[in-house]
C-alpha positions as CSV (number, residue, x, y, z in Angstrom):
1,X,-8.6,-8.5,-30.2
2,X,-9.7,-7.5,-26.7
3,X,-7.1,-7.3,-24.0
4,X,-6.9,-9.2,-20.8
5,X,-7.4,-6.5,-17.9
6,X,-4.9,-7.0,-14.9
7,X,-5.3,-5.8,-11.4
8,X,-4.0,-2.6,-10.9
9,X,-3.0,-1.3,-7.8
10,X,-1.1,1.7,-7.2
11,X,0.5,3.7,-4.1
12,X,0.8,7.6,-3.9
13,X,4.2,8.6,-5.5
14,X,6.3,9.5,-2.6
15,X,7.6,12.9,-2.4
16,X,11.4,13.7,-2.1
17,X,11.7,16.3,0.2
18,X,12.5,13.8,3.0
19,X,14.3,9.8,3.5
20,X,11.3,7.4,3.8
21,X,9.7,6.0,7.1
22,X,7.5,4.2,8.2
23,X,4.3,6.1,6.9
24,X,5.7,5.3,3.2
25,X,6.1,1.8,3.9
26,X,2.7,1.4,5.6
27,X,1.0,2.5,2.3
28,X,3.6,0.4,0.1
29,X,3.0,-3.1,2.3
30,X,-0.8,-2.5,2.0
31,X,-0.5,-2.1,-1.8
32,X,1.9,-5.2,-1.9
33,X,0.1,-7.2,0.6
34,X,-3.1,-7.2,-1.8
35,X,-1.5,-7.8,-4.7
36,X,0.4,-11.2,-3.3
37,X,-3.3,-12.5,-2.3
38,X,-4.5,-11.4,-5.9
39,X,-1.7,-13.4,-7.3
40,X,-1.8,-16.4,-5.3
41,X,-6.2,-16.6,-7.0
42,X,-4.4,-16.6,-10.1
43,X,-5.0,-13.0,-11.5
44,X,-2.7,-10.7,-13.5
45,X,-1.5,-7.8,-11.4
46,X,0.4,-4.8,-12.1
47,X,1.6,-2.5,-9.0
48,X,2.8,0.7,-9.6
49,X,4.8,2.6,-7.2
50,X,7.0,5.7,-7.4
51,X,8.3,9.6,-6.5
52,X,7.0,12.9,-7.1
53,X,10.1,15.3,-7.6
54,X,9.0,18.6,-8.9
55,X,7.8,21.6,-7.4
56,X,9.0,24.5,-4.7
57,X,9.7,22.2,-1.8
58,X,12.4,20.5,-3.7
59,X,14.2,23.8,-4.9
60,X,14.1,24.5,-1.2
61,X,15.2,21.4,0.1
62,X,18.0,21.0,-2.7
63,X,19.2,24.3,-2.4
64,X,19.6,24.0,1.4
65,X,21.6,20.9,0.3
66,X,23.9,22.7,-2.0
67,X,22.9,20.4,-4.5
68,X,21.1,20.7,-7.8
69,X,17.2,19.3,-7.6
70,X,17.6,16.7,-9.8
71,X,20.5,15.2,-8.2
72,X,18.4,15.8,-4.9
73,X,15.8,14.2,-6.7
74,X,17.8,11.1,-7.7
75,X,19.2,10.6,-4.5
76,X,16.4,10.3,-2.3
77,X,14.0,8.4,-5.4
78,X,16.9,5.8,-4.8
79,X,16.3,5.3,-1.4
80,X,13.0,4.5,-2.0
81,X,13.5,2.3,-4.2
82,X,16.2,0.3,-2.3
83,X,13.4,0.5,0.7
84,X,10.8,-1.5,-1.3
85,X,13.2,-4.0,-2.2
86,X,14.5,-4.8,1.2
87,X,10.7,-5.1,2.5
88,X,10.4,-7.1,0.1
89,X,7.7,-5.4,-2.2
90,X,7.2,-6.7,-5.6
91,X,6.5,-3.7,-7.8
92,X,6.2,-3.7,-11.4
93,X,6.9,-0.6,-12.2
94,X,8.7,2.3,-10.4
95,X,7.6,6.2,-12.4
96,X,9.7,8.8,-11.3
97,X,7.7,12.5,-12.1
98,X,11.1,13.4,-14.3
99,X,11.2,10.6,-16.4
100,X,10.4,11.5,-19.8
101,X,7.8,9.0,-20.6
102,X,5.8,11.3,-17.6
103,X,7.1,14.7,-18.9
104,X,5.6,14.8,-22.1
105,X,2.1,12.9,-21.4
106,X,1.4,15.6,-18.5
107,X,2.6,18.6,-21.3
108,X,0.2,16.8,-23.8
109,X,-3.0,16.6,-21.4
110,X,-2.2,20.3,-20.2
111,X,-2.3,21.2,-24.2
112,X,-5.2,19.0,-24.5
113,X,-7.0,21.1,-22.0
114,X,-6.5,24.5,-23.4
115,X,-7.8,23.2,-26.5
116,X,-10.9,22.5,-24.8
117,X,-11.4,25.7,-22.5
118,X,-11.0,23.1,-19.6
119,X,-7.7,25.3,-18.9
120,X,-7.6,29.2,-19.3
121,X,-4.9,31.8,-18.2
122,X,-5.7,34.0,-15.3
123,X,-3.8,35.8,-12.3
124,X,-3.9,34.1,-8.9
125,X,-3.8,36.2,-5.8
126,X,-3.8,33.9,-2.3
127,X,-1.8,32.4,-0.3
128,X,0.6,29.3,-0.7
129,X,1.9,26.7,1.5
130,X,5.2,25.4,0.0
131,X,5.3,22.8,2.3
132,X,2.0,21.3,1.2
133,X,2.3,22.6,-2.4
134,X,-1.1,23.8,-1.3
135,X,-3.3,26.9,-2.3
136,X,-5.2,28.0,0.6
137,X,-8.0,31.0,-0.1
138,X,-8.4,34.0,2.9
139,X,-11.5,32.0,4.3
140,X,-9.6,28.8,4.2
141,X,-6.6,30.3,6.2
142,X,-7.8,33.4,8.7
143,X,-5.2,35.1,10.6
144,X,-4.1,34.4,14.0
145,X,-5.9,36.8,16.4
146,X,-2.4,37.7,18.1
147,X,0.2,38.1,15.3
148,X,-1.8,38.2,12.0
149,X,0.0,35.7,10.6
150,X,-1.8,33.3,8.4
151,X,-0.6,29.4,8.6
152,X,-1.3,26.4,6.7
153,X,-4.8,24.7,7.6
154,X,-3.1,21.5,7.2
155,X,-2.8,20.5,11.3
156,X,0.3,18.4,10.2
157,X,1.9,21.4,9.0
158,X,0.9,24.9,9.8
159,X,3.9,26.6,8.6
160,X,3.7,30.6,7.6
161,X,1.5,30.9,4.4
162,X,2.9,33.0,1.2
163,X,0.9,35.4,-0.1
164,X,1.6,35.3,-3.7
165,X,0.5,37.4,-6.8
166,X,1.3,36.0,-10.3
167,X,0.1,35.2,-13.4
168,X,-1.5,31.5,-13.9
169,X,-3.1,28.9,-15.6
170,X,-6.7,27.7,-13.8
171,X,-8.2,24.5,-14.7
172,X,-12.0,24.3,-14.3
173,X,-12.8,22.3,-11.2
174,X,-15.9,24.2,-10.5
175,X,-17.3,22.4,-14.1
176,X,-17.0,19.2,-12.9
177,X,-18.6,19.7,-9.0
178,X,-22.1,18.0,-10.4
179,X,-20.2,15.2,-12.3
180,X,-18.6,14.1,-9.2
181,X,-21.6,14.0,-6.7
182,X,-23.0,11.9,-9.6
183,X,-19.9,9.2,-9.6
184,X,-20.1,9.2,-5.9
185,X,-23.7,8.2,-6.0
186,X,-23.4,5.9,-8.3
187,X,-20.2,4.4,-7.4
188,X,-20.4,3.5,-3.6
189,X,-17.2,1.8,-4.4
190,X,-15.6,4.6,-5.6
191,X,-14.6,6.3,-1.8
192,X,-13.2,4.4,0.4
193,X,-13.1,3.5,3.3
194,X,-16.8,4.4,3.2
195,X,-16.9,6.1,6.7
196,X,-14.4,8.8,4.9
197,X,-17.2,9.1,1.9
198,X,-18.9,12.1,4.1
199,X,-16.0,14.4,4.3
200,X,-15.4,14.4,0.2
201,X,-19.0,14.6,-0.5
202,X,-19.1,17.5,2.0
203,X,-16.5,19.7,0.7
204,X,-17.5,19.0,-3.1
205,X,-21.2,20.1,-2.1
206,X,-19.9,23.2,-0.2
207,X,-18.5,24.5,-4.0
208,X,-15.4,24.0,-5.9
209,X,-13.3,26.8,-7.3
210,X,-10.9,26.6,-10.0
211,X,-7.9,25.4,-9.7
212,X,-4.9,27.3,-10.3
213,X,-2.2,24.8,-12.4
214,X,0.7,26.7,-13.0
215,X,3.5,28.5,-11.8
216,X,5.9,31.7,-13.1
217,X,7.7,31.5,-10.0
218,X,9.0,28.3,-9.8
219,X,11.5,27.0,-12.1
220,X,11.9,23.1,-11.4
221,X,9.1,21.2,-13.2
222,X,7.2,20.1,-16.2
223,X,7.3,23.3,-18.6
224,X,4.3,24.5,-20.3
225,X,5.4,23.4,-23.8
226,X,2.8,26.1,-25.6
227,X,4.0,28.6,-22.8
228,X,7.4,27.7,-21.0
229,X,7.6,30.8,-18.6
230,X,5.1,28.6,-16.4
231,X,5.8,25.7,-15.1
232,X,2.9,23.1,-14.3
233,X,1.3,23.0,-10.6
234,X,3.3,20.0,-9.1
235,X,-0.1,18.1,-8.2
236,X,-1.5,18.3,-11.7
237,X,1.3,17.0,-12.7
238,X,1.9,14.1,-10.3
239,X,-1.3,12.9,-10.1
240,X,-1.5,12.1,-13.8
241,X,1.7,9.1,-13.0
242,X,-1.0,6.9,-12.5
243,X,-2.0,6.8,-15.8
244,X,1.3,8.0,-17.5
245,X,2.6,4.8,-16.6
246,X,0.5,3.0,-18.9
247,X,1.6,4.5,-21.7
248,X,-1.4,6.2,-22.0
249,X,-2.0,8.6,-25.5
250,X,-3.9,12.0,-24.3
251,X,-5.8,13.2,-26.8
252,X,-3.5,15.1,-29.6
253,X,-0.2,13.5,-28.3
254,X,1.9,12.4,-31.0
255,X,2.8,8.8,-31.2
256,X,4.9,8.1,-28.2
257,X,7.9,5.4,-28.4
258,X,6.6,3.7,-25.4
259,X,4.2,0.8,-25.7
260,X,0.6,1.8,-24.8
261,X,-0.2,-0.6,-22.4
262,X,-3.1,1.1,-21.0
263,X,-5.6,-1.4,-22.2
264,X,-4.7,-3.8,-20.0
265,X,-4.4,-1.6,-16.9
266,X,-6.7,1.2,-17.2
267,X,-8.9,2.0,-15.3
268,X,-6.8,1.2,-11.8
269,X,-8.7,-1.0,-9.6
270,X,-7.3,0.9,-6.5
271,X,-5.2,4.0,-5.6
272,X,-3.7,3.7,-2.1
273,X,-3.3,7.5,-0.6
274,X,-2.7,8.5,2.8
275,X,-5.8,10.7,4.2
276,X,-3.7,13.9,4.2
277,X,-4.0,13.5,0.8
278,X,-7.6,12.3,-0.3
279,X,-8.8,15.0,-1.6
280,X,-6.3,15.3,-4.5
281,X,-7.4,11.7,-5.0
282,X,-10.9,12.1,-4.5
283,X,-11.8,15.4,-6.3
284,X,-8.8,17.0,-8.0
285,X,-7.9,13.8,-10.3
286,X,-11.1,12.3,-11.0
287,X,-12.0,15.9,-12.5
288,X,-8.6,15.6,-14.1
289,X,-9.8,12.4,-15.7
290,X,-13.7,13.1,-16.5
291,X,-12.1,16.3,-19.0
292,X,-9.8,14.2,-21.1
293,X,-12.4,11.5,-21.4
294,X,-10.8,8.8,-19.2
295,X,-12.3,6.2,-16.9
296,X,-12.2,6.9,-13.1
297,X,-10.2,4.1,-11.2
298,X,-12.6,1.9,-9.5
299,X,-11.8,2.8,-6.0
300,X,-9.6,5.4,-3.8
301,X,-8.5,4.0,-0.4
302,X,-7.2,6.5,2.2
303,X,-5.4,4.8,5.4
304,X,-5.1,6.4,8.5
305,X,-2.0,8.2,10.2
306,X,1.0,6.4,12.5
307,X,1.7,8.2,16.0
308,X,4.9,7.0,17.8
309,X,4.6,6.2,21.4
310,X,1.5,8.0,21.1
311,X,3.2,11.7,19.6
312,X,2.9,12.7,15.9
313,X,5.7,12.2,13.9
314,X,7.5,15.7,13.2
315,X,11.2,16.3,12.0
316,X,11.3,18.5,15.7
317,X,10.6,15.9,17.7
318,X,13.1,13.5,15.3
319,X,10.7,10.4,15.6
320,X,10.4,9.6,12.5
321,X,10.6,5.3,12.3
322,X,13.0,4.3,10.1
323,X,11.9,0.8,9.1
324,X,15.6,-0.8,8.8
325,X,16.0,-0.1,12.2
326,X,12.9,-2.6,13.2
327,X,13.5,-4.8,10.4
328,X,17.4,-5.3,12.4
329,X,15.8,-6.3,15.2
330,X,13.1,-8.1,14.0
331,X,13.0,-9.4,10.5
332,X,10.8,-7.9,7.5
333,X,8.3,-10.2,7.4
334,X,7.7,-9.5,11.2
335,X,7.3,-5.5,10.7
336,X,5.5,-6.4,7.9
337,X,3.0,-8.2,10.0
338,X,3.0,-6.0,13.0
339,X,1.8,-3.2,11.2
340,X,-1.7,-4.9,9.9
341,X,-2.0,-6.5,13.0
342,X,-2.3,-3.7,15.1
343,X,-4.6,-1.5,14.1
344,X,-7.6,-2.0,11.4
345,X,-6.6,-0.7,7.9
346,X,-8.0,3.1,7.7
347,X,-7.8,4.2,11.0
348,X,-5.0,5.7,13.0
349,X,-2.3,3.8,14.8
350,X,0.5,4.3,17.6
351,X,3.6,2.8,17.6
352,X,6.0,1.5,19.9
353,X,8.6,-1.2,20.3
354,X,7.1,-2.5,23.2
355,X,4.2,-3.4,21.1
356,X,6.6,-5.0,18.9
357,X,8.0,-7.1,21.5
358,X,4.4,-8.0,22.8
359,X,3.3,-9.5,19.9
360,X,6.4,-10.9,18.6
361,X,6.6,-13.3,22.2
362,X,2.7,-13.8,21.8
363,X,1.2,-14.2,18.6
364,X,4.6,-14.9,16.5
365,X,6.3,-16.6,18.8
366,X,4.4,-18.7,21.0
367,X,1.0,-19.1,19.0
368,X,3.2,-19.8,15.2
369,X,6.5,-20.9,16.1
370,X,5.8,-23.1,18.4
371,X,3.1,-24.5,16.9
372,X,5.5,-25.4,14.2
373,X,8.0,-26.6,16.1
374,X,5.7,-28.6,18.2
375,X,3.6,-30.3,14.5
376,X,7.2,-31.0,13.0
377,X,9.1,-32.4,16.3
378,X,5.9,-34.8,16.5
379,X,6.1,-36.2,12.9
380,X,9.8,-36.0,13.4
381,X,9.7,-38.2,16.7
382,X,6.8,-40.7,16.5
383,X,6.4,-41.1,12.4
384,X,9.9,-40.9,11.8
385,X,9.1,-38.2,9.3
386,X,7.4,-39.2,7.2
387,X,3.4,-38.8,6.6
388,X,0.6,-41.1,5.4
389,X,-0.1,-40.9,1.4
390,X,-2.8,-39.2,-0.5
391,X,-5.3,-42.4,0.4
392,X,-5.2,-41.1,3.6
393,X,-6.7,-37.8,3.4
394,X,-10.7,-38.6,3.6
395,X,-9.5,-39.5,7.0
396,X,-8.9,-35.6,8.0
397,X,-11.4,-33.6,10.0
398,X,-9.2,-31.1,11.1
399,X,-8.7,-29.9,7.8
400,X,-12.0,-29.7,6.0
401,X,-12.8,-27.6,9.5
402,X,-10.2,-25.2,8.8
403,X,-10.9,-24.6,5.2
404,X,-14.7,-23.8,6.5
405,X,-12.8,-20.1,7.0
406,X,-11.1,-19.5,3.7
407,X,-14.8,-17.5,2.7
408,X,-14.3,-15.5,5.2
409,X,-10.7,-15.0,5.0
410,X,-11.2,-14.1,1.2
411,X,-13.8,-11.4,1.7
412,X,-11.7,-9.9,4.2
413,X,-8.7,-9.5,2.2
414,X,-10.9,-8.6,-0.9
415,X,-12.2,-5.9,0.9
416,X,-8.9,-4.6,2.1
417,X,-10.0,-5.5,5.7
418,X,-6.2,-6.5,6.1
419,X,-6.1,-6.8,10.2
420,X,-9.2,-9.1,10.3
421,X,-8.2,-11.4,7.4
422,X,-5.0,-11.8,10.2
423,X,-7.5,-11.9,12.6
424,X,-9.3,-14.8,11.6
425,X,-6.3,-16.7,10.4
426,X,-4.9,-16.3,14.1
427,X,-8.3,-18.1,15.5
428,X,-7.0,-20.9,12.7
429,X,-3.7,-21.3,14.4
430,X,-5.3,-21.2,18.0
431,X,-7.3,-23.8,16.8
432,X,-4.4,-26.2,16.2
433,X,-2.9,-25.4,19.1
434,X,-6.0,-26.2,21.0
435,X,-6.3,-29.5,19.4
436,X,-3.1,-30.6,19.9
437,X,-3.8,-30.1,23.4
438,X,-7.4,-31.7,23.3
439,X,-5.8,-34.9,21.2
440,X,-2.5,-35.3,23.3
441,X,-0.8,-36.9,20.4
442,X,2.2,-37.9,23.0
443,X,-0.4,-39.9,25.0
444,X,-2.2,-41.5,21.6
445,X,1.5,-42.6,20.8
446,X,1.7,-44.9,22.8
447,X,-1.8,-47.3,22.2
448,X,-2.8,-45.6,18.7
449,X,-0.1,-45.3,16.7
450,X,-1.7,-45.4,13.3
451,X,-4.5,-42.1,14.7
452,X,-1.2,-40.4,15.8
453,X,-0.2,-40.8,11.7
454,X,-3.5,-39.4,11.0
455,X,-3.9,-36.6,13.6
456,X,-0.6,-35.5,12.4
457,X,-1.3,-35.8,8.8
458,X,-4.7,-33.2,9.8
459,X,-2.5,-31.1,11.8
460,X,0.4,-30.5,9.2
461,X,-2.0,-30.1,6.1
462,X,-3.8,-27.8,8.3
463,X,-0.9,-25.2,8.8
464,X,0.3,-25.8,5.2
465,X,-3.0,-24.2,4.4
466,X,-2.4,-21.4,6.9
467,X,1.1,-21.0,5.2
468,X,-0.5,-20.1,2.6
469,X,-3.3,-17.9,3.7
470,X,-0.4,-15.3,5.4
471,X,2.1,-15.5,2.9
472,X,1.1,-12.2,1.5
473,X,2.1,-10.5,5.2
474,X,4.9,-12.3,5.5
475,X,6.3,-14.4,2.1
476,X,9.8,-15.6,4.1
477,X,8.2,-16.8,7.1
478,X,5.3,-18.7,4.9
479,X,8.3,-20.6,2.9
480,X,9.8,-21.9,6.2
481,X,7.1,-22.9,7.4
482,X,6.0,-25.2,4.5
483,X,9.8,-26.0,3.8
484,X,9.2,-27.0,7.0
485,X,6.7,-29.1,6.7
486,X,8.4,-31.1,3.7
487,X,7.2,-28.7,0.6
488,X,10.3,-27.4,-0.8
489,X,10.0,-27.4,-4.6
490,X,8.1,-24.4,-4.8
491,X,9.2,-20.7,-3.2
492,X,5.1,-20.3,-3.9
493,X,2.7,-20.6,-1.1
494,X,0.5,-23.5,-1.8
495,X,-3.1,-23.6,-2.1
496,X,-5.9,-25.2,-0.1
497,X,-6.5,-27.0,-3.3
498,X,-2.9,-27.9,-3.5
499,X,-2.4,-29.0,-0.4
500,X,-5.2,-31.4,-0.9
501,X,-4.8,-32.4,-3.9
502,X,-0.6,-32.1,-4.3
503,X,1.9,-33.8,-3.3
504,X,2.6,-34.8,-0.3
505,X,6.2,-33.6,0.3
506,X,9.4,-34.5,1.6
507,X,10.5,-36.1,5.3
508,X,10.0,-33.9,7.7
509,X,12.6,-33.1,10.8
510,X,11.9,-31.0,13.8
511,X,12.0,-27.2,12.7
512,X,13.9,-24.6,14.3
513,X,12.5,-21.6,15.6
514,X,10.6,-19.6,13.7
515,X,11.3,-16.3,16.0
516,X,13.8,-17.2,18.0
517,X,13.9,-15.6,21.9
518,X,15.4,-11.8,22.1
519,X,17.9,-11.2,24.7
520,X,17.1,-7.9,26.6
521,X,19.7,-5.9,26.0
């Protein structure tokens, strides 16, 4: 019997070496933004989110601590995961790199591998980035003219490189350099955003080298079960979460006592990664995937960077954004939309408070809230609040003029295009708010009482519909505002369709504000 396929959307697992901020939650919101709009079509979806807790970094970080990595590891995983809740992300499933189900999938497919010659033991002799959990060759990282020391190429890092000597398993990345110029080709889909296609394609072209997956030096991470002494490269094991998590069965792994739900979730239909980290995605793991005989995930999507008031985030500078301190000021669902609105999705962003404020008075607060409170005092004060029946709506014009953008608004959001789908449902709000002012409803009152019903009728199915259209940017502020206007038996935004076709809802009584004025301090 063949198994329904859900959309799967995954985020980067998170690594512990640092509290969360705001470049964590940016990939996280985008990842539960588009899988709200696939839910509200109707489709099955499955989001996957999580922490990577092995390697160097965290023996560094938990020693400085004076705690032991795993308890490091559980502390800050938790964090996370209390993060995602309070911006309100809806994840199914939350892997953590030590859970068990992980362990042993990632110690099957490394068996798997040497069985195949896809993995062979060698000595590594290059430099390391513990940082990064990077290996950088001679070329890669030259000296510094002045003081021969050799730093990480990575320009968000560029700590001193160790040069390290030691005994390691390679896995054969050069093998699979043809395959994966092929899948580009053929996939278009497979890199994006597609202005970031060049620079994958590029450095795959320019020659791969093995990669080395193992290490005798570190002691906290997934064993080597045929050869414990080494313990397994942290990205090879990390990247395999996304399908660990499935319950995938490698090749030659014993029956597990998880379900196997891979079925219905393999292959993913997108991995969202930061840029710092595309290549992993790009190359590393779809190599990974071609030599145990896996499907490739339909798409990789790397997002830009966050600045804050125009400087780079850095533990020196200590500008790292915490979200809960925006979301006390200003409500989730409003740093939720603020960060889509500001910037297009895969390019880089700045941010600052007083581009907060700007477009919290603006957009939020003037073009939105009023508007609400404006529709809702109306019906309130001249239909005492209650609205025409369903024989009324052949009468509507504002309506069926409104919906003429869903199309668009669709494709936007299908595409991942996530600040123009808020774009164009913004040019749907300032077109209520110009009609209201065309129409003069307060005037009509008065000699047309009967158009007023109807006008209003238009204006409030007309922002039910936008209720719906940004409820996957901002879910609380999308139930008040159709509580608002008299839906209240469903927390679920409704559809055009609904709205049209539903029921026509409960009195309505002049709303209060949706953002309400902030004092300056």
């Amino acid at each position: 019997m063949s198994v329904k396929k859900k959309f799967y959307i995954t985020t980067p697992l998170y690594y512990v070496n640092a509290a969360p901020h705001i470049g964590h939650a940016y990939t996280t919101l985008a990842a539960d933004i588009l899988a709200r709009y696939h839910r509200l079509k109707g489709r099955d979806v499955h989001l996957l989110t999580g922490t990577d807790e092995h390697g160097a970094k965290i023996e560094e970080v938990a020693a400085a601590a004076g705690i032991e990595p795993r308890a490091y590891a559980d502390k800050i995983a938790a964090q996370f995961s209390e993060l995602w809740k309070h911006l309100d992300v809806r994840y199914d499933d939350f892997i953590r790199t030590t859970e068990e189900r992980h362990v042993k999938r990632v110690q099957a497919v490394f068996e798997h591998l040497l069985s195949t010659g896809d993995i062979y033991k060698g000595v590594y002799k290059g430099y390391y980035c513990v940082s990064c959990e990077t290996y950088w060759t001679e070329t890669e990282a030259p000296p510094e003219e002045k003081t021969e020391i050799r730093r990480c190429p990575n320009v968000d890092c560029r700590k001193k490189l160790t040069l390290t000597e030691e005994e390691s398993y390679f896995f054969k990345l050069s093998k699979y350099e043809k395959p994966l110029l092929e899948h580009y080709e053929k996939n278009p889909d497979f890199l994006l955003p597609r202005k970031r296609a060049t620079e994958i394609t590029n450095f795959v072209k320019d020659g791969l080298r093995d990669l080395a997956v193992s290490r005798t030096k570190v002691k906290w991470g997934v064993p080597v079960k045929s050869d414990p002494k080494h313990v397994i490269y942290v990205w090879f094991d990390a990247l395999q979460n996304y399908i660990t998590a499935t319950g995938y069965r490698p090749p030659g792994m014993e029956a597990p006592d998880e379900e196997d739900k891979s079925a219905a979730l393999w292959p993913a239909d997108i991995h969202f990664v930061g840029k710092e980290i595309y290549r992993f995605h790009a190359v590393i793991w779809p190599a990974m995937l071609m030599a145990i005989g896996a499907e490739l995930p339909k798409s990789v999507y790397a997002h830009g960077w966050w600045t804050v008031e125009g400087q780079k985030m850095s533990k020196s500078k200590g500008n790292f954004v915490d979200p809960k301190e925006i979301t006390r000021e200003y409500g989730v669902d409003v740093f939720r939309y603020f960060l889509f609105r500001e910037m297009p999705f895969g390019n880089d962003g700045d941010f600052s408070l007083s581009k907060i404020e700007d477009r919290y008075k603006a957009e939020l607060g003037n073009d939105l809230g009023n508007l609400l409170m404006r529709i809702t005092h109306m019906v309130d004060k001249y239909l005492g609040g209650a609205l025409p029946g369903k024989s009324h709506r052949d009468k509507l014009t504002l309506t069926p003029s409104v919906l003429k953008a869903a199309d668009a608004i669709d494709e936007a959001y299908e595409a991942v295009n996530l600040q123009e789908a808020l774009n164009l449902i913004w040019v749907q709000i300032g077109r209520l708010n110009l009609h209201i002012e065309e129409k003069k409803p307060w005037k009509m009152a008065k000699e047309d009482l009967e158009g007023v019903r109807i006008l209003l009728f238009d204006l409030v199915s007309s922002l039910r519909i936008i209720a719906g259209w940004i409820s996957p940017f901002m879910p609380t502020v999308s139930t008040k505002i159709q509580s608002a206007l008299g839906v209240r038996r469903t927390q679920m935004a409704l559809t055009p369709n609904e709205v049209l076709n539903g029921l026509d809802g409960e009195k309505i009584k002049k709303a209060p504000p949706l953002f309400p004025r902030k004092e300056k301090s």
